[in-house]
C-alpha positions in Angstrom: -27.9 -84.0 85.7 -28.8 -85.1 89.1 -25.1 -86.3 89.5 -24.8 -82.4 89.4 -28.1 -80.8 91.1 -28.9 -83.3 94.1 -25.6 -82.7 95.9 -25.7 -79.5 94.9 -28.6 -78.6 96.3 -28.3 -80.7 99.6 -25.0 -78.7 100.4 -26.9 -75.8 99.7 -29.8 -76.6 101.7 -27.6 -78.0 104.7 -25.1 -75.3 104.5 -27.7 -72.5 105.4 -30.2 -74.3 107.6 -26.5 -75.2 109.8 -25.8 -71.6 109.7 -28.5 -70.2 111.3 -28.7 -73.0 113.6 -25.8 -72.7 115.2 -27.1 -73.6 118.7 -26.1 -77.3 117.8 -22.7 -76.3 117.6 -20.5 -79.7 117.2 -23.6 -81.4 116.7 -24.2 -79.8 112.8 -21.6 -82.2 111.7 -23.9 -85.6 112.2 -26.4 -84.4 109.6 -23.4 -83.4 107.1 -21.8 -86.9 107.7 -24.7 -88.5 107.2 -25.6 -86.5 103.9 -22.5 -87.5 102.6 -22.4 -91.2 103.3 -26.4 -91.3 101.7 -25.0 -89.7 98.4 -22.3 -91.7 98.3 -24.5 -95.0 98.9 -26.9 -93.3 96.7 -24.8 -92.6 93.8 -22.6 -95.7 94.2 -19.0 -96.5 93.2 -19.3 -94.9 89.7 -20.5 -91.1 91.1 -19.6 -90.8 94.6 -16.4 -89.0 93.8 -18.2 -85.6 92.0 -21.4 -86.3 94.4 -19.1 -85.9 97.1 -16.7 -82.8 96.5 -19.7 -80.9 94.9 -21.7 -81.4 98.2 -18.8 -80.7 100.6 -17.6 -77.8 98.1 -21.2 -76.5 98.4 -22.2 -77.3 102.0 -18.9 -75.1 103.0 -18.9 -72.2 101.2 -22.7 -71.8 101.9 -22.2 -72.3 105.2 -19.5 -69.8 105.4 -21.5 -67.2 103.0 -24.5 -68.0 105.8 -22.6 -67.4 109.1 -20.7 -64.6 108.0 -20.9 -61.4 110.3 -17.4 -59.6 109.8 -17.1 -55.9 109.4 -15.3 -56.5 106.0 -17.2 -56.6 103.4 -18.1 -60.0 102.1 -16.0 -59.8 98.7 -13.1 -59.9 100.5 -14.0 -63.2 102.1 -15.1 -65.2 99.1 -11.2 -66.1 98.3 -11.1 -67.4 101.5 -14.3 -69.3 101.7 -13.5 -70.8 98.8 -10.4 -72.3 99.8 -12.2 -73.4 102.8 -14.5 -74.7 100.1 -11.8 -77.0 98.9 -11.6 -78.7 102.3 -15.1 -79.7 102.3 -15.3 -80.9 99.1 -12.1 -83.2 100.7 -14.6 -83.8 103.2 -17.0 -84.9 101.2 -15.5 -86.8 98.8 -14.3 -89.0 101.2 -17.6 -89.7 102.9 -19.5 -90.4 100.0 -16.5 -93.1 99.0 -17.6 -94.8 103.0 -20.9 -94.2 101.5 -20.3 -95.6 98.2 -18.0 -99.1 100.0 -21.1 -99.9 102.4 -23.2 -99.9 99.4 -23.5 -103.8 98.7 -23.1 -104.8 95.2 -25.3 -107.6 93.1 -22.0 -109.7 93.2 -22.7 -110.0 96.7 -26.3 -110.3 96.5 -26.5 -113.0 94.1 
């Protein structure tokens, strides 16, 4: 279940408090990098592949959902977020598997 929830709810979380912080501009991407490579070192090998793509999935569309100020209605957007969506969770999978490689194992700590 936390395989599920944690990354969930930290692309949630990060998603919306980056959205209406959007005075750090470039900057927002340090705390999602470093989100991502703590679930994946987290999780380890074995779950850092869903932990990853949930949270990027989430963080993304969130964030999108959160910054969005368009005179089109917002239904009309959610395909689009969502395919945005798809690119996070890219995102994220792949920084939870750096995450998941720095992560040293009890081969080498033996």
């Amino acid at each position: 279940m936390s395989r599920i929830a944690v990354p969930i709810a930290l692309g949630l979380a990060l998603g919306w408090a980056t959205a209406h912080a959007l005075f750090l501009g470039f900057w927002t991407l340090i705390p999602w990098g470093a989100a991502g490579l703590g679930l994946g070192y987290g999780f380890g090998k074995p779950g850092a592949w869903l932990a990853g793509a949930l949270y990027g999935f989430a963080l993304s569309f969130v964030f999108m959902l959160a910054g969005y100020t368009g005179a089109a209605p917002l239904t009309t957007r959610i395909p689009f977020f969502a395919l945005l969506g798809l690119f996070g969770a890219a995102c994220g999978l792949i920084l939870a598997l750096i995450g998941a490689r720095l992560k040293p194992s009890a081969r080498d700590a033996a």
